[in-house]
MARBA-3410 file (N, C-alpha, C, O; in Angstrom, 1 decimal):
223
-93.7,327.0,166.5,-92.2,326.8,166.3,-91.9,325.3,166.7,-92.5,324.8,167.6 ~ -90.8,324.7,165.9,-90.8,323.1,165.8,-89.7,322.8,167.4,-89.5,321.8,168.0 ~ -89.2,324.3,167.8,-88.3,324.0,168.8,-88.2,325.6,169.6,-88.6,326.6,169.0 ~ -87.6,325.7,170.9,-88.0,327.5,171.3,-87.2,327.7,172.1,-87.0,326.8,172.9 ~ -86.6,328.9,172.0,-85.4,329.7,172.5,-85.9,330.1,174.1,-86.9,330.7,174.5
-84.9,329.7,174.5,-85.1,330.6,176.4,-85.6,331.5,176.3,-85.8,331.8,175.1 ~ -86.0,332.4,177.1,-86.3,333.9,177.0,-85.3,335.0,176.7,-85.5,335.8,175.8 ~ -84.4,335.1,177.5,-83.0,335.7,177.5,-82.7,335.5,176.0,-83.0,336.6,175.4 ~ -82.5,334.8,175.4,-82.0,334.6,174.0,-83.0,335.1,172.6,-82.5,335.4,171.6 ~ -84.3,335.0,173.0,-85.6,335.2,172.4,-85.1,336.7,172.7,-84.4,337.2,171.8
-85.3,337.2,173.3,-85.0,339.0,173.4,-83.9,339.0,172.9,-84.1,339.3,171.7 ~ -82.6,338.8,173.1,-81.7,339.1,172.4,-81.8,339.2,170.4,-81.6,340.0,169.5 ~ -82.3,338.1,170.7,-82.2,337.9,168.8,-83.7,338.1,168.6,-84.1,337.2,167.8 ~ -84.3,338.7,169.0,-86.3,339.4,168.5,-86.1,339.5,167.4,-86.7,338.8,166.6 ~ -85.2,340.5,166.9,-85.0,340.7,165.1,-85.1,339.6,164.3,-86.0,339.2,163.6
-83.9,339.1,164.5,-83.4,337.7,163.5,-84.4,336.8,163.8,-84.1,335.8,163.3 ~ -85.5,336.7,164.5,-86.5,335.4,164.7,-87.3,335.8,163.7,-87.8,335.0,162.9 ~ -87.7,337.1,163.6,-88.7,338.0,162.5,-88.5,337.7,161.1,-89.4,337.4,160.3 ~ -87.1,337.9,160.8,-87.0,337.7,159.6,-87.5,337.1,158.8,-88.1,336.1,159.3 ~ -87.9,337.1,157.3,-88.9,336.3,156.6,-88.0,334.8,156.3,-88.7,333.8,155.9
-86.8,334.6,156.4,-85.6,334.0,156.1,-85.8,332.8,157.4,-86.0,331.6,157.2 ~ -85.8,333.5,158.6,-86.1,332.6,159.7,-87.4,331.8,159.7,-87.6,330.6,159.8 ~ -88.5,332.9,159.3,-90.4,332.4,159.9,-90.1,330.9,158.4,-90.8,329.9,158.4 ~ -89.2,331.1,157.6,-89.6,329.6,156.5,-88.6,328.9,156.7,-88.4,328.1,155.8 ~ -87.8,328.9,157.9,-86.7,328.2,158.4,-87.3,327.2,159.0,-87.0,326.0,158.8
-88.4,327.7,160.0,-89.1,326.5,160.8,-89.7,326.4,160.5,-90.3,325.7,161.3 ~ -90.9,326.8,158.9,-91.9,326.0,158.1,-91.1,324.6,157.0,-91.6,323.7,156.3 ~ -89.5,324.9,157.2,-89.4,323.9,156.3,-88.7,323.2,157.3,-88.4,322.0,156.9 ~ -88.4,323.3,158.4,-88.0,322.2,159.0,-88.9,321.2,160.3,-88.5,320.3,161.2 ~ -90.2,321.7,160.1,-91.3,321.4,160.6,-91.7,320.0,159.2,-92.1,318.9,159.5
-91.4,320.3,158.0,-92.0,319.2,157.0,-90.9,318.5,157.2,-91.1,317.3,157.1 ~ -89.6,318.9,157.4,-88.7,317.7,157.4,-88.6,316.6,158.7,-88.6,315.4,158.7 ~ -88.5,317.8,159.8,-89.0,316.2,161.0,-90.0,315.5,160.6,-89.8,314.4,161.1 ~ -91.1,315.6,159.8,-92.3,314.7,160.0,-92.0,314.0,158.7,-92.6,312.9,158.5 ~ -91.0,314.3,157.6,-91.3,313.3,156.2,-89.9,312.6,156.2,-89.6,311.6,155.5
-88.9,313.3,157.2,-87.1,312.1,157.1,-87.0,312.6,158.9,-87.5,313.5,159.6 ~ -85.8,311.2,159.3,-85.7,311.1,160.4,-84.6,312.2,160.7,-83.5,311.9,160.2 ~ -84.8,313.3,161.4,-83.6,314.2,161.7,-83.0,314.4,163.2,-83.6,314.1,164.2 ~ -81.8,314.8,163.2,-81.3,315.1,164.3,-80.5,316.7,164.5,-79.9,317.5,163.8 ~ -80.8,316.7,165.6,-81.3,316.3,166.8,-82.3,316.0,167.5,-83.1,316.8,166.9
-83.1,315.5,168.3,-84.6,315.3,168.1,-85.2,317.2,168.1,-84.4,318.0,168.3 ~ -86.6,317.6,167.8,-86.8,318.7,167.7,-87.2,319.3,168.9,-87.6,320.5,168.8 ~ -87.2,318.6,170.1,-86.8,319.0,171.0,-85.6,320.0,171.4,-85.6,320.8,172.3 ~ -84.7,319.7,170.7,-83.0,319.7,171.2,-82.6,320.6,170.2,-81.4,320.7,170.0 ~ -83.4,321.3,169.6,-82.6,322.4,168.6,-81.9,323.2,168.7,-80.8,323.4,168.2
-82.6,323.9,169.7,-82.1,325.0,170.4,-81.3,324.8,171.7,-81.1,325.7,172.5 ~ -80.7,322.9,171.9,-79.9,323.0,173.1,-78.8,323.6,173.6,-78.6,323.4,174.8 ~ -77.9,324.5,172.8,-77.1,325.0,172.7,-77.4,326.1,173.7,-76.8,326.3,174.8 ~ -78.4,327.0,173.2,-78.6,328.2,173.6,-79.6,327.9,175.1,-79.3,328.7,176.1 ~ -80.3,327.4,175.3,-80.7,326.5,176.3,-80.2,325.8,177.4,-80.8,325.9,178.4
-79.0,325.1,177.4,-78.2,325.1,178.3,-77.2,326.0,178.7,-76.5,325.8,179.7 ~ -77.2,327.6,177.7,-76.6,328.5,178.2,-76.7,329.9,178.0,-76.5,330.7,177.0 ~ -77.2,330.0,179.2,-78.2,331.4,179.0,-77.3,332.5,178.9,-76.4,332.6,179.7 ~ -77.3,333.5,177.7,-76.9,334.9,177.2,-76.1,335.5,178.1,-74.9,335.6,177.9 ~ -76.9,336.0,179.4,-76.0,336.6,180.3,-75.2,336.0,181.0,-74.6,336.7,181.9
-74.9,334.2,180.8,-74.0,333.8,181.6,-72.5,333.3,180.4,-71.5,332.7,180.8 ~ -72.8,333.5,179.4,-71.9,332.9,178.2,-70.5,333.9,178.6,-70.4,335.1,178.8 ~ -69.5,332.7,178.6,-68.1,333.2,179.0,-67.6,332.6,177.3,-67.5,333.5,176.5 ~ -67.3,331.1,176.9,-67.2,331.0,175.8,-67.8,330.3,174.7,-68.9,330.0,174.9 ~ -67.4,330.1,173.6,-68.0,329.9,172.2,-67.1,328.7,171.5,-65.8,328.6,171.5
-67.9,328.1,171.2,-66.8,326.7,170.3,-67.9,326.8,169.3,-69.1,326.7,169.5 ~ -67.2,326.8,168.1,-67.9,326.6,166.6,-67.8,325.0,165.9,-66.8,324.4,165.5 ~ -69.2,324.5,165.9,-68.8,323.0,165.2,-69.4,323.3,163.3,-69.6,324.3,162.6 ~ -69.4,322.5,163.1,-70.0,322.2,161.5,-71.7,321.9,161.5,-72.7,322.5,161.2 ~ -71.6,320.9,162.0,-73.2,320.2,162.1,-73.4,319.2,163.2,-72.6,318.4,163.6
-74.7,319.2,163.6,-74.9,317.6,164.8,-74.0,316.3,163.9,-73.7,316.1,162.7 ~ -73.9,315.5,165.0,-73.7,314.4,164.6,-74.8,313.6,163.8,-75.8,314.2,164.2 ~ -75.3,312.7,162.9,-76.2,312.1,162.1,-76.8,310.7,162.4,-77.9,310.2,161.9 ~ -75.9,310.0,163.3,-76.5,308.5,163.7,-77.3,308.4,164.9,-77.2,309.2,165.7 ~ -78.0,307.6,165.0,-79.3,307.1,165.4,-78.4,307.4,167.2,-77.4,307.1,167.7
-79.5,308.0,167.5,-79.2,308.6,169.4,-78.0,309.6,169.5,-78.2,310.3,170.4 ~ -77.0,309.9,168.9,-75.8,310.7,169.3,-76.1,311.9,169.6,-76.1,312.3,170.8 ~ -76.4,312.6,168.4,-76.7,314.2,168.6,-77.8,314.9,169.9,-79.0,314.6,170.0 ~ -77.0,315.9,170.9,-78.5,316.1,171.6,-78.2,317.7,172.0,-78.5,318.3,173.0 ~ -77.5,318.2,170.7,-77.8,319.9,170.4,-76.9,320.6,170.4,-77.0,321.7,169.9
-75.4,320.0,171.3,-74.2,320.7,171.3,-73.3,320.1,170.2,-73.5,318.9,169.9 ~ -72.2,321.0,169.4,-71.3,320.6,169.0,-70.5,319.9,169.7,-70.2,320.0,170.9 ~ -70.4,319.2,169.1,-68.7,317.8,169.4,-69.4,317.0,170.8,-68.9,316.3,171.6 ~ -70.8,317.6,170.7,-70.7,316.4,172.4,-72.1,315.1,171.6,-72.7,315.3,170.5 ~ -72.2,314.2,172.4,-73.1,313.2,172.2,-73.8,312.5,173.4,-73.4,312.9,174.5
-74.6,311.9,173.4,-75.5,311.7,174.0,-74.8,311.0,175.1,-73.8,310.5,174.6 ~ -75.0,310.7,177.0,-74.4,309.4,177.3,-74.7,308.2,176.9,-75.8,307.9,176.4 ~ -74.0,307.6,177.0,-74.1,305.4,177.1,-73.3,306.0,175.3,-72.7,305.1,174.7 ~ -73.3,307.3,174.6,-73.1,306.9,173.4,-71.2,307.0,173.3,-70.7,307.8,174.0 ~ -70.3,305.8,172.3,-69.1,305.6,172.3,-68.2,307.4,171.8,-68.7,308.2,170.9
-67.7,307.5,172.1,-67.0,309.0,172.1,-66.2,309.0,171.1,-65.2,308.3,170.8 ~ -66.9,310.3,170.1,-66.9,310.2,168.6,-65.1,310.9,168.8,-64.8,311.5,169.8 ~ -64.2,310.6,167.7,-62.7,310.7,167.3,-62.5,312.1,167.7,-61.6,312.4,168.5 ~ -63.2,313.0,167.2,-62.8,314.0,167.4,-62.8,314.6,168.9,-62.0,315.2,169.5 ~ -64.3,314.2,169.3,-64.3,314.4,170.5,-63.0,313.9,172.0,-62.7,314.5,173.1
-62.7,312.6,171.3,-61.4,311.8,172.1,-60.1,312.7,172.2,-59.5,312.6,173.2 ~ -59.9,313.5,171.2,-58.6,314.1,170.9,-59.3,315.4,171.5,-58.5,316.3,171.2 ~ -60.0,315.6,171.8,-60.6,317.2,172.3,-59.6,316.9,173.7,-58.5,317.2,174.1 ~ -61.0,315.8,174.4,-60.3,314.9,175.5,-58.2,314.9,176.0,-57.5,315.2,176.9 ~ -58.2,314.3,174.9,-56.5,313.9,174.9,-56.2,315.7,175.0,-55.6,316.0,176.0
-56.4,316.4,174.5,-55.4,317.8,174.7,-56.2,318.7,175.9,-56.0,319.8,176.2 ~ -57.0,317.7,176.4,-57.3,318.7,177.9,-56.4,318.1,178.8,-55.7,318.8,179.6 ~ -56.4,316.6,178.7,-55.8,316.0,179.8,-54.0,316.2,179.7,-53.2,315.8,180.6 ~ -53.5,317.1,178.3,-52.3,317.2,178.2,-51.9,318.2,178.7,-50.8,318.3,179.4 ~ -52.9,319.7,178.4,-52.8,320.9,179.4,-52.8,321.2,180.1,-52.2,322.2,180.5
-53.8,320.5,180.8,-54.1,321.2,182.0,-52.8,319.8,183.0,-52.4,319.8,184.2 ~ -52.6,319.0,182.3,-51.6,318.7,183.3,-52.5,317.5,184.6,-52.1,317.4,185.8 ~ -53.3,317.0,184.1,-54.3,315.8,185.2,-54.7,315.0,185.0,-54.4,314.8,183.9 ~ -55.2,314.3,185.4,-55.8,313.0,185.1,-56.8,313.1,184.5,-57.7,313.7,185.0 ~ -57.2,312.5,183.0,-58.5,313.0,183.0,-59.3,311.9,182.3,-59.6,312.4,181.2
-59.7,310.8,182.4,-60.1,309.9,181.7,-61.8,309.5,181.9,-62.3,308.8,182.7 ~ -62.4,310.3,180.8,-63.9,310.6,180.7,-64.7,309.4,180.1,-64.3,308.8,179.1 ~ -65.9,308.9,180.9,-66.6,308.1,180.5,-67.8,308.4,179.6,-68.5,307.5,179.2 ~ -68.1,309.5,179.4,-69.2,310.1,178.9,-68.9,311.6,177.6,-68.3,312.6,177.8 ~ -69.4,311.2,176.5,-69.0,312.5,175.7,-70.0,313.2,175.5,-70.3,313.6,174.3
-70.9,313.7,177.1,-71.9,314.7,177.1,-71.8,315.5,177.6,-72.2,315.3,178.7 ~ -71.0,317.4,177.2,-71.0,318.0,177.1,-71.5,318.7,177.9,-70.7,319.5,178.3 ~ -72.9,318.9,178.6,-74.1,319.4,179.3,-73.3,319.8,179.9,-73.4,321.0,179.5 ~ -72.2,319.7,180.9,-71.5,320.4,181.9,-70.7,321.3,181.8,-70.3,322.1,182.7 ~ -70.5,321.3,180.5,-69.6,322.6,179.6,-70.4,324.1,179.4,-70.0,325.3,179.6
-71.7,323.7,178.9,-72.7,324.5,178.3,-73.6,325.1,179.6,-74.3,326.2,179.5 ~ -73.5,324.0,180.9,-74.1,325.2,182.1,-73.1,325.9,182.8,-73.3,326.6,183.8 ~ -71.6,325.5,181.8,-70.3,326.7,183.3,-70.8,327.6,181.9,-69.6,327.6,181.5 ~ -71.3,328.2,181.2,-71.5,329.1,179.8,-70.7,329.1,179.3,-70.0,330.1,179.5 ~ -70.2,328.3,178.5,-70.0,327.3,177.1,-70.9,327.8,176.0,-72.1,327.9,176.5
-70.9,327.9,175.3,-71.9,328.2,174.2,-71.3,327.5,173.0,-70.5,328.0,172.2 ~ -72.1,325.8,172.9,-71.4,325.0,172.0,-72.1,325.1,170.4,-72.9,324.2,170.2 ~ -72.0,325.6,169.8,-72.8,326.2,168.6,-72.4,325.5,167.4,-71.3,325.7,166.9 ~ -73.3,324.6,166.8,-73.3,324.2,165.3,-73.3,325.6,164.4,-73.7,326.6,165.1 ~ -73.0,325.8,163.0,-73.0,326.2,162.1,-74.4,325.9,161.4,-75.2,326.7,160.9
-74.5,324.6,161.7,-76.5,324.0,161.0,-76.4,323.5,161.8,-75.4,323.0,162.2 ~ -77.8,323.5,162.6,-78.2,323.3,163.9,-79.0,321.8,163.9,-79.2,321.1,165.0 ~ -79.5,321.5,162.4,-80.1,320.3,162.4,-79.7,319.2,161.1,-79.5,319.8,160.1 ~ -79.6,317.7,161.0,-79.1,317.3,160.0,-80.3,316.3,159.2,-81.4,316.9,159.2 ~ -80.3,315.5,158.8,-80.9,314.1,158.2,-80.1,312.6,158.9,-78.9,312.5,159.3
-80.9,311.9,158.9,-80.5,310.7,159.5,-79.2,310.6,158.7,-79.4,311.0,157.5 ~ -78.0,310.1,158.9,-76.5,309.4,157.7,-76.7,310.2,156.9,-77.1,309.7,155.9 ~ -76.5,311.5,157.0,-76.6,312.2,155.4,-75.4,313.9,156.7,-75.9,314.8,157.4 ~ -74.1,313.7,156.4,-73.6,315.1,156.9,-73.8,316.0,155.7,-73.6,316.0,154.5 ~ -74.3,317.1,156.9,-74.3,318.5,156.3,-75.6,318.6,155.3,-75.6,319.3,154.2
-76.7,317.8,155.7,-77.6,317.6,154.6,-78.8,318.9,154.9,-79.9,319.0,154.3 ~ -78.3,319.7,155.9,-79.5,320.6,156.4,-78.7,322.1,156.2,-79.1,323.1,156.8 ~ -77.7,322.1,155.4,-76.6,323.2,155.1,-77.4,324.3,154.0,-77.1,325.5,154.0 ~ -78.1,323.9,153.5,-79.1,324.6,152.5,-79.9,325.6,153.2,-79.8,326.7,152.8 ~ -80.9,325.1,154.2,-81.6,325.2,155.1,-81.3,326.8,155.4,-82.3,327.3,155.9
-80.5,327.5,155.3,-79.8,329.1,156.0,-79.8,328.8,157.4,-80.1,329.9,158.0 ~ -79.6,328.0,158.1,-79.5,328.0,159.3,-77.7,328.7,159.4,-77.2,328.7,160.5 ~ -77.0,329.0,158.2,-75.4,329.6,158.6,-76.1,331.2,158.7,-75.3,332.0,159.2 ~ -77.1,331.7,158.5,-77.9,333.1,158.4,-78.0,333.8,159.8,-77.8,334.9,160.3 ~ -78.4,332.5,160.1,-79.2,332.3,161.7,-77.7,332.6,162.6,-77.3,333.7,163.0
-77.1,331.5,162.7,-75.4,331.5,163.2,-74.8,332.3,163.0,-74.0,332.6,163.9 ~ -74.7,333.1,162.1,-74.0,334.3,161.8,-74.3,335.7,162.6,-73.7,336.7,162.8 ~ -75.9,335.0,162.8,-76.3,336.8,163.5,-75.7,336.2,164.6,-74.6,336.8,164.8 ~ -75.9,335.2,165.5,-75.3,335.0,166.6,-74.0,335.2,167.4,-73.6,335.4,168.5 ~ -73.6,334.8,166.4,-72.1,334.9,167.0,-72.1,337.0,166.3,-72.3,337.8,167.2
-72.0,337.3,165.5,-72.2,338.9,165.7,-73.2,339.7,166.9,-72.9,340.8,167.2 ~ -74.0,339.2,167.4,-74.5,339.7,168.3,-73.7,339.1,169.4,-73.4,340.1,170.0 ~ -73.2,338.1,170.0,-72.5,337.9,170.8,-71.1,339.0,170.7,-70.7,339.6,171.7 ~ -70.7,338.9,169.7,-69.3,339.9,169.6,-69.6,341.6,169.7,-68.8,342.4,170.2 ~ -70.7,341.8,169.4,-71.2,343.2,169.9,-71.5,343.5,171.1,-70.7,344.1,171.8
-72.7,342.9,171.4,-73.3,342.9,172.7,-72.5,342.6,174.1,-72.7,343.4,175.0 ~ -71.5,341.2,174.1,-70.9,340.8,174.8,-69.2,341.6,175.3,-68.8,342.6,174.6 ~ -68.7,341.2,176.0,-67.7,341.9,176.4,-66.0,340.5,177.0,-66.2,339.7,177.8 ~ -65.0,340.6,176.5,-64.7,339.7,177.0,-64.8,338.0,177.0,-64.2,337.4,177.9 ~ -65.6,337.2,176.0,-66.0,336.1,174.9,-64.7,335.4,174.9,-63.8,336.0,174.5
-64.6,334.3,175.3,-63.3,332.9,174.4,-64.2,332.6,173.2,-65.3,332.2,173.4 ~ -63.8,332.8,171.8,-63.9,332.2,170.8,-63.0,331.4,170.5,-62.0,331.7,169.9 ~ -63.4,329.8,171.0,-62.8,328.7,170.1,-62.9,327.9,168.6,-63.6,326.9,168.2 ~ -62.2,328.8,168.0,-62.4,328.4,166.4,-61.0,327.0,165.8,-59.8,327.0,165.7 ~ -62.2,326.0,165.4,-61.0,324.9,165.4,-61.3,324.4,164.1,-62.5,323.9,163.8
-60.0,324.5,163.1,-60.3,324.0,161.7,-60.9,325.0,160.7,-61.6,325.9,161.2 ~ -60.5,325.0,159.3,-60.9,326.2,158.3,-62.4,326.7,158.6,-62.8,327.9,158.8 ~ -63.1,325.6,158.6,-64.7,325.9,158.6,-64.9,327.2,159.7,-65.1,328.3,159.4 ~ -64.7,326.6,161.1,-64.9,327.6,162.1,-63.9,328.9,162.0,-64.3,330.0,162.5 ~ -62.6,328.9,161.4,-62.2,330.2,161.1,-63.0,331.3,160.7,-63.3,332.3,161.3
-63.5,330.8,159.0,-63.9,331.6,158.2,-65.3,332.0,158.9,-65.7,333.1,158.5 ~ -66.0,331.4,160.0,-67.3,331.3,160.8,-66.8,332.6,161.4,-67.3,333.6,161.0 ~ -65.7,332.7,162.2,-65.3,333.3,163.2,-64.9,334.9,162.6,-64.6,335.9,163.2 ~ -65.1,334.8,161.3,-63.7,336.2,160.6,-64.2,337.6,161.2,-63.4,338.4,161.6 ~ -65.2,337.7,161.3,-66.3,339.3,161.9,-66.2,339.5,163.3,-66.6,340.6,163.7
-65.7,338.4,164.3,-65.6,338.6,165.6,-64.4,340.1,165.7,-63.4,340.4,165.1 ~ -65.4,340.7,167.0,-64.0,342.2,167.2,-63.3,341.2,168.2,-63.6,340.5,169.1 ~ -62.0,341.5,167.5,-61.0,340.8,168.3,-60.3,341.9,169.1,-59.1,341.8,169.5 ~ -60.8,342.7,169.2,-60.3,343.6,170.1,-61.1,343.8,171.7,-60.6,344.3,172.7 ~ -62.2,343.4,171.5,-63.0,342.9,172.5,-63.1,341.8,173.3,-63.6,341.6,174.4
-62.2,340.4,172.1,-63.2,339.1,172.8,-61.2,338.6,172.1,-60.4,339.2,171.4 ~ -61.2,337.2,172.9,-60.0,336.5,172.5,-60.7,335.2,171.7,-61.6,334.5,172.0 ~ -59.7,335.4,170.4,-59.9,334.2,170.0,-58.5,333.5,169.5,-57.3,333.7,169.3 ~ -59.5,332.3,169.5,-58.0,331.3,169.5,-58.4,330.3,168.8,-59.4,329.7,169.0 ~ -57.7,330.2,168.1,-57.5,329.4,166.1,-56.3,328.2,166.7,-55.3,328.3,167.3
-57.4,326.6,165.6,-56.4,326.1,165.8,-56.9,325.0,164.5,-58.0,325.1,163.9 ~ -55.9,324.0,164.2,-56.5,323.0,163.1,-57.9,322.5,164.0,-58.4,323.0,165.0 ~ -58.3,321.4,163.3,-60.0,320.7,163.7,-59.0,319.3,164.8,-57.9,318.8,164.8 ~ -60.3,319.2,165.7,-60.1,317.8,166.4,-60.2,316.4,166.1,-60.2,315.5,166.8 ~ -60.2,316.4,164.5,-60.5,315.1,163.8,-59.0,314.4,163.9,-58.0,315.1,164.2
-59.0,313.2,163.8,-57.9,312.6,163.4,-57.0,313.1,162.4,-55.9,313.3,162.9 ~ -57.0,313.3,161.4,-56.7,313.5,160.0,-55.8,314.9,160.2,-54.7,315.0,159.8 ~ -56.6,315.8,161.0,-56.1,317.1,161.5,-54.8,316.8,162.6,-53.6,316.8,162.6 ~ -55.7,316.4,163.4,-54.5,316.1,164.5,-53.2,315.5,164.7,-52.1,315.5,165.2 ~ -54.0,314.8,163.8,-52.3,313.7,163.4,-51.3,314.3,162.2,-50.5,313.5,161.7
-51.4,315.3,161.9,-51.2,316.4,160.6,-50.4,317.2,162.0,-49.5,317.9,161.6 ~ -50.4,317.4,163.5,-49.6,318.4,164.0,-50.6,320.0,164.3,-50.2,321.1,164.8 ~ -52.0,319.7,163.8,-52.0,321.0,163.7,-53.4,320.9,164.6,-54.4,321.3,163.9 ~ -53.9,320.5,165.8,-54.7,320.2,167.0,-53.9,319.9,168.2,-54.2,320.6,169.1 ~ -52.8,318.8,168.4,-52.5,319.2,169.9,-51.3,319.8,169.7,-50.6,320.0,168.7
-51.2,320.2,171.5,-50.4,321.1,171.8,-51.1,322.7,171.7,-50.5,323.5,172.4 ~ -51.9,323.1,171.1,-53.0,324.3,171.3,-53.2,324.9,172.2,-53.7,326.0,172.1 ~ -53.0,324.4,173.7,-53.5,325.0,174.9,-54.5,325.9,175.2,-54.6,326.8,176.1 ~ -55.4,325.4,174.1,-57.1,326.6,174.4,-57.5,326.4,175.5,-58.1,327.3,176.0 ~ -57.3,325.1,176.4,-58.3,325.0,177.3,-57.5,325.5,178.7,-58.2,325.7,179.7
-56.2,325.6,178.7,-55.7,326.9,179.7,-55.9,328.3,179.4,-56.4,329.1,180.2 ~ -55.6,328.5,178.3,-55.3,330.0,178.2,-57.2,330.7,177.9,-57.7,331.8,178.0 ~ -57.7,329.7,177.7,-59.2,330.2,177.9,-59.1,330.7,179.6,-59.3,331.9,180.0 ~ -58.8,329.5,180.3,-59.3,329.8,181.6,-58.2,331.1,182.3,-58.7,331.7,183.3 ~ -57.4,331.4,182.0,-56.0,332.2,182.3,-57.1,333.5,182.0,-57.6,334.2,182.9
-57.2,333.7,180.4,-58.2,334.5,180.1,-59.4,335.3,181.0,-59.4,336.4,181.5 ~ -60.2,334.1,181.1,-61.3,334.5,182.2,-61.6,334.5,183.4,-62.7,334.7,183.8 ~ -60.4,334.3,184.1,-59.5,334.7,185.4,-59.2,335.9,185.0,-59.4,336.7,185.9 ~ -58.6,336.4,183.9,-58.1,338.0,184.1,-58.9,338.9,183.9,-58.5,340.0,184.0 ~ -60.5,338.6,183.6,-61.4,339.3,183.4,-62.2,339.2,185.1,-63.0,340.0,185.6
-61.8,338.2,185.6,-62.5,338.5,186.8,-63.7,338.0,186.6,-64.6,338.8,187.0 ~ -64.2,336.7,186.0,-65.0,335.6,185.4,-64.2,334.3,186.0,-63.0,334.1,185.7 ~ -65.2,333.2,187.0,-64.7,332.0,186.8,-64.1,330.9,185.8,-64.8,330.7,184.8 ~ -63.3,330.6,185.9,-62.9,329.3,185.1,-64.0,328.6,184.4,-65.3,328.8,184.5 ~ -63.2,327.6,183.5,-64.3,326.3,183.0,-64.0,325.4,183.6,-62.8,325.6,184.0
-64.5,324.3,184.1,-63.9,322.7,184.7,-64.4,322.1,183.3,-65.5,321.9,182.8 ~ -63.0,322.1,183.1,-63.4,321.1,181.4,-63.4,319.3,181.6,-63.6,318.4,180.8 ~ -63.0,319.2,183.0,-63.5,317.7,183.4,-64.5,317.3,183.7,-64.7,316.1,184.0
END
């Protein structure tokens, strides 16, 4: 395999790795690392699920795809590598934490890693891209793969923040039991979105933690 799941996560999803859909998932993306430059390195495939182990996952944020430029991507949605400049969307992620929660919050780093070990589960849609080419690994069925996941999360799990931001991650999100898990819908964190009215002011990043305080689950420190 070009990249490998924790253990916790490997048992969880044993099925969906079987699949004949999966076993040519990583024979074709075994020829693509080696014939075009891809990201995240193949190391980092599975960083998502890797920095946050199954039985510790409180929430879920749905992205589109890694970032595509040379160093950024290193496995989580919306985050990037450090020393790398903090991509727009990610800024305005930024700007409506520091509006909610009411603090100071001015971040030098849009690396994530600290999100994904409070259990964060920052999950691409396609987990791997081509160098400057978005959404070029969309073919790939890796939305097959994501799909069982977040349904096995919504079964399995009890109590789940689903952050679904923008149409894409809606329609991602439609099968979650919302009678089990909170989810909370909002426009995307791009500019275009945001400045449209329909990203800040959202208060996901209180009412997440308000949430998992009432379940009797620590907070996130989203600083």
């Amino acid at each position: 395999m070009i990249a490998d799941l924790n253990s916790n996560w490997k048992k969880v999803l044993k099925d969906e790795l079987q699949k004949p859909y999966f076993v040519a998932l990583n024979t074709v993306l075994e020829e693509e690392y080696q014939t075009h430059t891809c990201y995240p390195p193949a190391e980092l495939i599975f960083s998502a699920f890797n920095s946050c182990d199954f039985a510790d996952l409180k929430v879920v944020i749905i992205g589109q795809d890694p970032y595509h430029g040379e160093g950024e991507a290193n496995g989580l949605c919306f985050s990037v590598n450090d020393c790398v400049k903090i991509p727009p969307s990610l800024r305005n992620i930024y700007k409506e934490i520091h509006s909610d929660l009411e603090a100071v919050f001015i971040p030098e780093s849009g690396n994530l890693k600290h999100w994904a070990q409070q259990g964060v589960l920052l999950l691409n849609a396609s987990l791997t891209v081509q160098k400057d080419s978005a959404n070029s690994h969309k073919h790939l069925k890796w939305n097959l793969f994501t799909d069982a996941v977040i349904k096995t999360i919504s079964e399995q799990k009890e109590g789940v923040v689903f952050l679904l931001w923008g149409a894409f991650a809606h329609k991602k999100g439609a099968k979650i039991n919302r009678n089990k898990h909170l989810v909370l819908e909002s426009g995307h964190p791009s500019p275009m979105s945001a400045n449209q009215g329909k990203w800040f002011g959202n208060k996901h990043f209180s009412q997440t933690n308000a949430f998992l305080l009432s379940k009797n689950k620590s907070e996130i420190n989203w600083f």
